[in-house]
ChimeraX commands (.cxc) that place a marker at each C-alpha (Angstrom):
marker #1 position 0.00,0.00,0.00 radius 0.5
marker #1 position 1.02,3.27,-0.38 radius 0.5
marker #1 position 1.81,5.52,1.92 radius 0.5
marker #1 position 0.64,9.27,1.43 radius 0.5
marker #1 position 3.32,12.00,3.24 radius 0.5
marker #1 position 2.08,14.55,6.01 radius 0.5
marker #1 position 3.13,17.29,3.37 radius 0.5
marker #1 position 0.58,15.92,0.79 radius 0.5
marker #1 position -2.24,15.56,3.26 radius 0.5
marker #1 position -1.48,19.09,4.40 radius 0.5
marker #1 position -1.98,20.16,0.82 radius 0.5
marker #1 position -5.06,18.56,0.08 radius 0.5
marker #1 position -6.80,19.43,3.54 radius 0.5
marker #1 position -6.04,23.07,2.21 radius 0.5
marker #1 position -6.99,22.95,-1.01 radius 0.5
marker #1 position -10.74,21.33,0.14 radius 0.5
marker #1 position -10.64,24.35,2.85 radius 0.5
marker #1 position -9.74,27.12,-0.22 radius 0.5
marker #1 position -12.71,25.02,-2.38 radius 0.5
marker #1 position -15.13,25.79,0.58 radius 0.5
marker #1 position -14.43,29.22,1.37 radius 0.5
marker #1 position -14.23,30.08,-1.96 radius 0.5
marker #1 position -18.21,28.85,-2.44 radius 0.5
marker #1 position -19.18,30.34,0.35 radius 0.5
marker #1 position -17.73,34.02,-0.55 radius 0.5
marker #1 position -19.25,33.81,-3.66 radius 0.5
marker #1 position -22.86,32.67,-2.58 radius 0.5
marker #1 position -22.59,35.60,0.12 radius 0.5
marker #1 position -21.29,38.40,-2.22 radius 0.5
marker #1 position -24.42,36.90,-5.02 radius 0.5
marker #1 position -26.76,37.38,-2.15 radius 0.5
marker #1 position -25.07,41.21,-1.07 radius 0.5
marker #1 position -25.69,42.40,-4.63 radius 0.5
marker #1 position -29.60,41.02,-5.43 radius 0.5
marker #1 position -29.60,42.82,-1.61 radius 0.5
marker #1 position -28.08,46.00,-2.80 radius 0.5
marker #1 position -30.41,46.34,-5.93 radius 0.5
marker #1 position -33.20,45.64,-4.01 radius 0.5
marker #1 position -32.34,48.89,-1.58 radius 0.5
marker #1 position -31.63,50.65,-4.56 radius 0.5
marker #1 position -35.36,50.37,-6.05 radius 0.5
marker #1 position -36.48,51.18,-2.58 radius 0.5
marker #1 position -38.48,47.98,-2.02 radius 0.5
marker #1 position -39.01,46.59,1.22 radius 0.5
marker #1 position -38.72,42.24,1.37 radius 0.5
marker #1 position -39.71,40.41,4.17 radius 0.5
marker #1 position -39.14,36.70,1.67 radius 0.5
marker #1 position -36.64,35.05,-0.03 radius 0.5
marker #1 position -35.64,37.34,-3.02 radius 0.5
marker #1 position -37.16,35.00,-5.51 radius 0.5
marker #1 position -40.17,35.33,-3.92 radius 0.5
marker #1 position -40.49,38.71,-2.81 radius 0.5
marker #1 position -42.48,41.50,-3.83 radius 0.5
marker #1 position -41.25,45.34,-4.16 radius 0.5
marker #1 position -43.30,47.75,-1.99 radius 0.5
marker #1 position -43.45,51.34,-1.99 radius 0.5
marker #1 position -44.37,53.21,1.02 radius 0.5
marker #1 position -45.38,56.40,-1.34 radius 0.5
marker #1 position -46.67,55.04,-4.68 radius 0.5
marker #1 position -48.75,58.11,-4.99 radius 0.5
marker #1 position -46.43,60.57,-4.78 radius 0.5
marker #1 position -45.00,62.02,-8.41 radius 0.5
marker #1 position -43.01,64.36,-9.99 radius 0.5
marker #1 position -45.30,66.26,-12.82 radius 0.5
marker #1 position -44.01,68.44,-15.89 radius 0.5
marker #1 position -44.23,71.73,-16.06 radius 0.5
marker #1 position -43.55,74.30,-18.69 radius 0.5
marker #1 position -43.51,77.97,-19.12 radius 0.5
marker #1 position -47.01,78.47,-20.22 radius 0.5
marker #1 position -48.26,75.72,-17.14 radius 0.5
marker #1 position -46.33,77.94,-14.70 radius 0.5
marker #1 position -47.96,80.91,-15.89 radius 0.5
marker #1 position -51.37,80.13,-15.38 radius 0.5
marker #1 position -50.27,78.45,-11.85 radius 0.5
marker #1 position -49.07,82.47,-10.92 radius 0.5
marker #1 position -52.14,83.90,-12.60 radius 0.5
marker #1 position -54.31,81.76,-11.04 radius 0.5
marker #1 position -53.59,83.22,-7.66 radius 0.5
marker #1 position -55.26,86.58,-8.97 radius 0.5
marker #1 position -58.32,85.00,-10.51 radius 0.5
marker #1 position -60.00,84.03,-6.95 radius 0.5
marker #1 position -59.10,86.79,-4.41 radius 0.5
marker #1 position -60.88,84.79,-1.90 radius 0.5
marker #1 position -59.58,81.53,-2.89 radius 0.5
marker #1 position -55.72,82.99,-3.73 radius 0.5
marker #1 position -53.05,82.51,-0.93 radius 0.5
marker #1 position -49.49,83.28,-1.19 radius 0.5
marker #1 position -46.97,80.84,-3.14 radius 0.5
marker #1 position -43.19,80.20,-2.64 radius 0.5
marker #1 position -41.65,78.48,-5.24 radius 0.5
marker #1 position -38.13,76.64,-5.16 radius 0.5
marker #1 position -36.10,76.24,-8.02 radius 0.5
marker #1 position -33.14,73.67,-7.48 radius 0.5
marker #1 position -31.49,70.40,-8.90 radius 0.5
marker #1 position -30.18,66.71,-7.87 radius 0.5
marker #1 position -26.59,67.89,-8.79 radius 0.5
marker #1 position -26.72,71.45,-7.26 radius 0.5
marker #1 position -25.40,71.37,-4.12 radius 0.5
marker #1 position -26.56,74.08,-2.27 radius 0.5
marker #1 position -30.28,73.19,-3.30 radius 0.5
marker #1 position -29.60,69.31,-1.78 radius 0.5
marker #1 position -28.12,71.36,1.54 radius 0.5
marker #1 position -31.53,73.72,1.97 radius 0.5
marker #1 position -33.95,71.45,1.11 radius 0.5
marker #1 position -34.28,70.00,5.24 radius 0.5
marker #1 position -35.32,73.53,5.41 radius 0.5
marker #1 position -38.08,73.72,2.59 radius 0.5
marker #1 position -39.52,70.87,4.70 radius 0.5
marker #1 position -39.41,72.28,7.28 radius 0.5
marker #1 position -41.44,76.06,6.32 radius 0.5
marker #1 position -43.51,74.15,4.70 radius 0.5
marker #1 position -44.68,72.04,7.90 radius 0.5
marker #1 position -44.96,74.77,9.79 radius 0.5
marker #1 position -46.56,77.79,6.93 radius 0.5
marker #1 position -48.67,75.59,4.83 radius 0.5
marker #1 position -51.65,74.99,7.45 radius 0.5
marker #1 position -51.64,78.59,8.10 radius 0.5
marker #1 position -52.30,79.25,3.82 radius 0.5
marker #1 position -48.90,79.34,2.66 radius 0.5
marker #1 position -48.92,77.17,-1.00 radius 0.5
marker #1 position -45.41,76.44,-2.13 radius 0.5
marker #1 position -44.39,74.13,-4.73 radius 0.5
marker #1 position -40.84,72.93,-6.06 radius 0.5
marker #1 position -39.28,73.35,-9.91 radius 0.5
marker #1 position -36.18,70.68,-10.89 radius 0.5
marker #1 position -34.85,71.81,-13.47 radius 0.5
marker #1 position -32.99,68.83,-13.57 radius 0.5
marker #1 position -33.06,66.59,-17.28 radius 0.5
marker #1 position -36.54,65.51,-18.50 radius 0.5
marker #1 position -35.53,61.79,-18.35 radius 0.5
marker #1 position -34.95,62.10,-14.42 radius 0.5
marker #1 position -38.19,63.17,-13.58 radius 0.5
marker #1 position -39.15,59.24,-12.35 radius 0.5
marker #1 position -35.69,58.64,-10.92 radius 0.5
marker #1 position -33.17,60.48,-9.21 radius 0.5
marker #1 position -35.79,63.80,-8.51 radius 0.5
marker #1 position -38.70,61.98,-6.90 radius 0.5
marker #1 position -35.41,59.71,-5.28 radius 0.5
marker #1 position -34.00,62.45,-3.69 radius 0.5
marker #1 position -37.22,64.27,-2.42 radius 0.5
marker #1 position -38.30,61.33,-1.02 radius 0.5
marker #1 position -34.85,61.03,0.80 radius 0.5
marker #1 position -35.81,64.64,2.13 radius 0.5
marker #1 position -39.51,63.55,3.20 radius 0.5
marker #1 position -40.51,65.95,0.97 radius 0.5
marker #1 position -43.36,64.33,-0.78 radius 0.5
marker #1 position -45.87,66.49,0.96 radius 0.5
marker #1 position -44.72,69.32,-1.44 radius 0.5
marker #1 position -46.21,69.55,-4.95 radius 0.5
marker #1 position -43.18,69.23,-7.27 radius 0.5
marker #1 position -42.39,69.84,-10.50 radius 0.5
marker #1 position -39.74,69.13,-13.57 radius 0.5
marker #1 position -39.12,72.45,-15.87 radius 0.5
marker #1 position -39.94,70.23,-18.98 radius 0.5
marker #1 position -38.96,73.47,-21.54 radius 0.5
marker #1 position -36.34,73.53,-24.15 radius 0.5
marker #1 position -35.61,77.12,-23.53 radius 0.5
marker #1 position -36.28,77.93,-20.15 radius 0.5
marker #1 position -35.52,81.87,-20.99 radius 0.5
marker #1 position -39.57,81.72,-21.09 radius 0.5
marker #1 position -39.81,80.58,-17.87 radius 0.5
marker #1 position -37.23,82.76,-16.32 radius 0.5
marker #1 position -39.28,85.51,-16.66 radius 0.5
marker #1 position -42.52,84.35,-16.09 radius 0.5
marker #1 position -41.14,84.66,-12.44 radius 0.5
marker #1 position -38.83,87.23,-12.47 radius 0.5
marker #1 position -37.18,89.24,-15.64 radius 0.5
marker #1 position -33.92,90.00,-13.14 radius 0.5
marker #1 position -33.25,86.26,-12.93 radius 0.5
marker #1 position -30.09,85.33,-14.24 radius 0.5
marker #1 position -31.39,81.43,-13.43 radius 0.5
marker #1 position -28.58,81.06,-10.76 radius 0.5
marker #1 position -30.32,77.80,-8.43 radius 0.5
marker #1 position -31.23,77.66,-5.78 radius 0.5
marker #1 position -33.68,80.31,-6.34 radius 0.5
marker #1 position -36.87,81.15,-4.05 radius 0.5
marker #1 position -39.63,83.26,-4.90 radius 0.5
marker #1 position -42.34,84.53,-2.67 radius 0.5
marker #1 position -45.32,85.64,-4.03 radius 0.5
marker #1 position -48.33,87.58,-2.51 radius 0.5
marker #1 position -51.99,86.18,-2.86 radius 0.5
marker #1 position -52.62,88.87,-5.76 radius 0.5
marker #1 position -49.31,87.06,-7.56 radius 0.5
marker #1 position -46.91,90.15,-7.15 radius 0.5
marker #1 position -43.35,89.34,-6.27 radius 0.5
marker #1 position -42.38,90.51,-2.85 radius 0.5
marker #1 position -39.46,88.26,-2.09 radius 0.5
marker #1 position -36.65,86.58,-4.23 radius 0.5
marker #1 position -33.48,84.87,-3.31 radius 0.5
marker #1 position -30.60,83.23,-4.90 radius 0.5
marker #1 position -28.11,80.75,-3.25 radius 0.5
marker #1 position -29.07,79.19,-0.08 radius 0.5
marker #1 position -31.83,80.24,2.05 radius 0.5
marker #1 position -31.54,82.15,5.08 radius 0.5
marker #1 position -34.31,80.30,7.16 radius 0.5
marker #1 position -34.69,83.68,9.86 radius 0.5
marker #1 position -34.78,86.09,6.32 radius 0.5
marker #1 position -37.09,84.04,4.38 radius 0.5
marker #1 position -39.63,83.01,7.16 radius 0.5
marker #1 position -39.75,87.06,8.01 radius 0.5
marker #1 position -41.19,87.51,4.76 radius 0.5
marker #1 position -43.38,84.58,5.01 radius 0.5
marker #1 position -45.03,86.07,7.96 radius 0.5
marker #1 position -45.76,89.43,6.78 radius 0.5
marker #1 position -47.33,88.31,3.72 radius 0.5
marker #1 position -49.51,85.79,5.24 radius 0.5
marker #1 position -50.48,88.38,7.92 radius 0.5
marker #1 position -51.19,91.12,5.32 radius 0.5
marker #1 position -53.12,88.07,2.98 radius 0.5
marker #1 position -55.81,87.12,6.23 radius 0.5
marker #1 position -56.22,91.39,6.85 radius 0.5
marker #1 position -59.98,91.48,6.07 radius 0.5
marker #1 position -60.74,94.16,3.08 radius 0.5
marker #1 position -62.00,97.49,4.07 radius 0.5
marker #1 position -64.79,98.47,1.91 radius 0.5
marker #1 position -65.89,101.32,1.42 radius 0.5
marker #1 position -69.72,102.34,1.72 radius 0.5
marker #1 position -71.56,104.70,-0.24 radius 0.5
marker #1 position -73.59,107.07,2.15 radius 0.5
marker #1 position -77.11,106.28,2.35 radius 0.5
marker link #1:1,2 radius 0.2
marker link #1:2,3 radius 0.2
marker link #1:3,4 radius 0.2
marker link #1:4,5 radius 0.2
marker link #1:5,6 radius 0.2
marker link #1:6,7 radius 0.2
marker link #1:7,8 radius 0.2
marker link #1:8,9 radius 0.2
marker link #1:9,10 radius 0.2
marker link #1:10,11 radius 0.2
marker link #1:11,12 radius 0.2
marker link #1:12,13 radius 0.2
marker link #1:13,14 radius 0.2
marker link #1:14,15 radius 0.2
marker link #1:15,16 radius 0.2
marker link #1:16,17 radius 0.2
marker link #1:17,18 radius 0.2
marker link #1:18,19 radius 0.2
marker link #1:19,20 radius 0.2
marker link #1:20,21 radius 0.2
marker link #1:21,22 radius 0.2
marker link #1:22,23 radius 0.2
marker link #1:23,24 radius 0.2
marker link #1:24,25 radius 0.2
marker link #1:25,26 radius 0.2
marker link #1:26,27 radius 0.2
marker link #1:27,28 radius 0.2
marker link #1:28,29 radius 0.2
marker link #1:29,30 radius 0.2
marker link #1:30,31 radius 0.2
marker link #1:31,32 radius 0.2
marker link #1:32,33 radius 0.2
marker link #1:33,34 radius 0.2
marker link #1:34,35 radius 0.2
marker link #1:35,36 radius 0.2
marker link #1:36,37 radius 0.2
marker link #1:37,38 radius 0.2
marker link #1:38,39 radius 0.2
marker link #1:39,40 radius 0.2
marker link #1:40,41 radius 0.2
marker link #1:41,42 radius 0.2
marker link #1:42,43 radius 0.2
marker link #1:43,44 radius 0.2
marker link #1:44,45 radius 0.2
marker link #1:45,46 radius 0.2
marker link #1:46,47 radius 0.2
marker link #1:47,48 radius 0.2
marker link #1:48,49 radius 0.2
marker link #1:49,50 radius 0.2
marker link #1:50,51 radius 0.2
marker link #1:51,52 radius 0.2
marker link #1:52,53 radius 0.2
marker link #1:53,54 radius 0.2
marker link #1:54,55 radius 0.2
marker link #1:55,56 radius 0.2
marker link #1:56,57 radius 0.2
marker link #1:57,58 radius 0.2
marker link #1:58,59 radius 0.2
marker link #1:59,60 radius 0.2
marker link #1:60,61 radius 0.2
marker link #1:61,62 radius 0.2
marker link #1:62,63 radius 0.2
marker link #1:63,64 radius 0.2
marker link #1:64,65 radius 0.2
marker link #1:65,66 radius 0.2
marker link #1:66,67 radius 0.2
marker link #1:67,68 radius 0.2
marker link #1:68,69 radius 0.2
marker link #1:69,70 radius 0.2
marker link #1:70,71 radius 0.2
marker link #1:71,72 radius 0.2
marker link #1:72,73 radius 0.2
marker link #1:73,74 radius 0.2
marker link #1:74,75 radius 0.2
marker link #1:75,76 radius 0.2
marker link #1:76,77 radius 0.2
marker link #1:77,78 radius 0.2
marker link #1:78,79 radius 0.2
marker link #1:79,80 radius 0.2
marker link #1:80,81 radius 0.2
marker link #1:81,82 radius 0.2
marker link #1:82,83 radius 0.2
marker link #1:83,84 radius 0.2
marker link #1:84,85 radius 0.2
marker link #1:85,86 radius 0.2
marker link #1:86,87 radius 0.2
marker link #1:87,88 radius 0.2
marker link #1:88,89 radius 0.2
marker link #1:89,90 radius 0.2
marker link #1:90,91 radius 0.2
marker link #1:91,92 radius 0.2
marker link #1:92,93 radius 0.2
marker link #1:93,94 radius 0.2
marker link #1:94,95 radius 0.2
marker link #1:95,96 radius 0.2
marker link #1:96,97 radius 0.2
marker link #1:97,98 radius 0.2
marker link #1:98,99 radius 0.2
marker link #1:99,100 radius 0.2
marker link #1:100,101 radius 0.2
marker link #1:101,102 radius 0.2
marker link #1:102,103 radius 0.2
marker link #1:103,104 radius 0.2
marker link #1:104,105 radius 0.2
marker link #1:105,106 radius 0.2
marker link #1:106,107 radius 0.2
marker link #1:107,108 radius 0.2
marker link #1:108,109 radius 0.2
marker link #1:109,110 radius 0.2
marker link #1:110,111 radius 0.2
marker link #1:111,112 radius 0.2
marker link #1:112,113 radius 0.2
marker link #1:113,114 radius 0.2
marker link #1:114,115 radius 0.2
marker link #1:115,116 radius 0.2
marker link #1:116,117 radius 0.2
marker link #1:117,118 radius 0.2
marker link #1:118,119 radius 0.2
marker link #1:119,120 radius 0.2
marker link #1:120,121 radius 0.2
marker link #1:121,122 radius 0.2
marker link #1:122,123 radius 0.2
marker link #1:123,124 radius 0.2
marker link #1:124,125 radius 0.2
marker link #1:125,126 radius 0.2
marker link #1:126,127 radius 0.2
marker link #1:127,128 radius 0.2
marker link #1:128,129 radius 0.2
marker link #1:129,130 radius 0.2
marker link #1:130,131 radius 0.2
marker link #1:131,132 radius 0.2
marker link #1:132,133 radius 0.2
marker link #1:133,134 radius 0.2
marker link #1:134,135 radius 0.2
marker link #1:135,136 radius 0.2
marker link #1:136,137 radius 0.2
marker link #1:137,138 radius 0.2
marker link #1:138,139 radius 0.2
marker link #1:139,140 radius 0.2
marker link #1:140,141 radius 0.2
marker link #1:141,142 radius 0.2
marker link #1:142,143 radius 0.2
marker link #1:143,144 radius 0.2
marker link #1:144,145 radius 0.2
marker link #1:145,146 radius 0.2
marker link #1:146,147 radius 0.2
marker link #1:147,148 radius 0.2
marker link #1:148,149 radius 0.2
marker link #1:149,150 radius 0.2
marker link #1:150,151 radius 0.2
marker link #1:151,152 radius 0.2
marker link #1:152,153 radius 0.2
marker link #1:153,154 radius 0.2
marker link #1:154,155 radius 0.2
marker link #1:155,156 radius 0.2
marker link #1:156,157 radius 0.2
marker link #1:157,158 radius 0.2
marker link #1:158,159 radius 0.2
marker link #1:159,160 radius 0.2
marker link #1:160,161 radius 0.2
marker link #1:161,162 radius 0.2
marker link #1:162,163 radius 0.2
marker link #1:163,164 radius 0.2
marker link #1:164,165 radius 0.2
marker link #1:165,166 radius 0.2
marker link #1:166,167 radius 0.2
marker link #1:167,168 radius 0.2
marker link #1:168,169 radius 0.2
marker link #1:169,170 radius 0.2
marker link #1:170,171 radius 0.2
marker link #1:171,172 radius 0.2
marker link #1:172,173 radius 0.2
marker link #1:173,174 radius 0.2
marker link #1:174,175 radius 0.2
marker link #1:175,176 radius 0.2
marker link #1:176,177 radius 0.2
marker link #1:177,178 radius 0.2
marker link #1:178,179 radius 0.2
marker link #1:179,180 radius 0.2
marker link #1:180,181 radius 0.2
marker link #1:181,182 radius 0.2
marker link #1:182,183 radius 0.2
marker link #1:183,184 radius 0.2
marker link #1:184,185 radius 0.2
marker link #1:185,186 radius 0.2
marker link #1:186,187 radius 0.2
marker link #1:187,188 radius 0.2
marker link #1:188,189 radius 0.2
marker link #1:189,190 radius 0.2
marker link #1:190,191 radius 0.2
marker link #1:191,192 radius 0.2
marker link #1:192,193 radius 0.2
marker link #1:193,194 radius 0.2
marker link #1:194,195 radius 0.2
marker link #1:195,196 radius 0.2
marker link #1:196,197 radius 0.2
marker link #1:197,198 radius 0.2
marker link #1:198,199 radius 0.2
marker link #1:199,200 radius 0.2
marker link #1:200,201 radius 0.2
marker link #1:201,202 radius 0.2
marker link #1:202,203 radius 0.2
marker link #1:203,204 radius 0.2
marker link #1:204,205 radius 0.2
marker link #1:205,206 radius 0.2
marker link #1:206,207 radius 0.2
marker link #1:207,208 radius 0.2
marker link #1:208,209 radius 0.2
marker link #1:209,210 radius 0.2
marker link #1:210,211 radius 0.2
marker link #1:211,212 radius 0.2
marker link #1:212,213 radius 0.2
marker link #1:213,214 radius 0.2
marker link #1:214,215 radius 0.2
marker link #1:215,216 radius 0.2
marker link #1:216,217 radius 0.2
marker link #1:217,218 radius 0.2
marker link #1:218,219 radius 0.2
marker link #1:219,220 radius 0.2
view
């Protein structure tokens, strides 16, 4: 009979060991990217992956195109029902701008705390038309910002848009623009919001927007 060496059965105890490992890293690194798309689509699995099914917490929510002549009539609207009208801000930003992605915990939260007392405020991406069902509605959801009506600028030339808001524009983001309830333009900004400056303005025009209207009376 022959007789194997200790150095071969070293060798072939480590070569089975290598085998094993080697199976099990790539079974585990299989299972850590299926894992890692499944985060990435934002689904939620409670099964084995080739079971599961993707759910969506906010399925409702959705970023809708806008363009020039849509934004229009949403400022001229404001004018058409005095009684109905409130006062809009409106935030124009991007995914790859980064002071928009560094203000936007404050959009949140203004809007929390002005929108119940009739403050409407809506947000503009004027991000590329093909992100409007990824990385925009990705990122505002990251923000918990789906409460906010938002918007993609879907307009070749947005020089139309630019000055449906404001003519001075240069279309520097982030911008904010505060609008009475009769649609005039009392407050603009560009860069980063100051939270103190902007919510200052906020409050006067919702206090002068819930003044009642003095009438005047003709004498009997």
């Amino acid at each position: 009979m022959m007789k194997h060496s200790p150095t071969l059965k070293v060798i072939v105890v480590i070569a089975v060991a290598c085998s094993i490992l080697a199976t099990a890293m790539t079974r585990n690194h299989a299972q850590e990217l299926s894992l890692t798309r499944a985060q990435k689509a934002g689904a939620i699995y409670e099964l084995p992956l080739s079971e599961c099914k993707a759910v969506r917490l906010d399925d409702a929510f959705r970023v809708q195109p806008l363009d020039a002549a849509q934004l229009t009539a949403r400022l001229k609207q404001q004018g058409s029902e005095p009684n109905k009208a409130r006062p809009v801000l409106i935030n124009f930003w991007a995914t790859w701008c980064v002071p928009c992605r560094e203000e936007f915990p404050d959009l949140v939260s203004i809007d929390a705390k002005y929108r119940p007392r009739g403050l409407d405020f809506f947000t503009v991406s004027v991000d590329e038309p093909e992100l409007i069902t990824t990385d925009v509605p990705a990122f505002l959801r990251e923000m918990k910002a789906t409460a906010i009506p938002a918007y993609l600028l879907n307009a070749p030339d947005p020089a139309a848009a630019i000055d449906t808001i404001d003519a001075t524009w240069t279309g520097a983001l982030p911008a904010t623009f505060l609008f009475d309830k009769s649609g005039k333009l009392v407050f603009k900004h560009t860069g980063r919001i100051k939270p103190a400056e902007l919510t200052d303005a906020i409050n006067k025009v919702i206090s002068e927007s819930q003044e009642p209207e003095v009438r005047s009376q003709e004498p009997e």
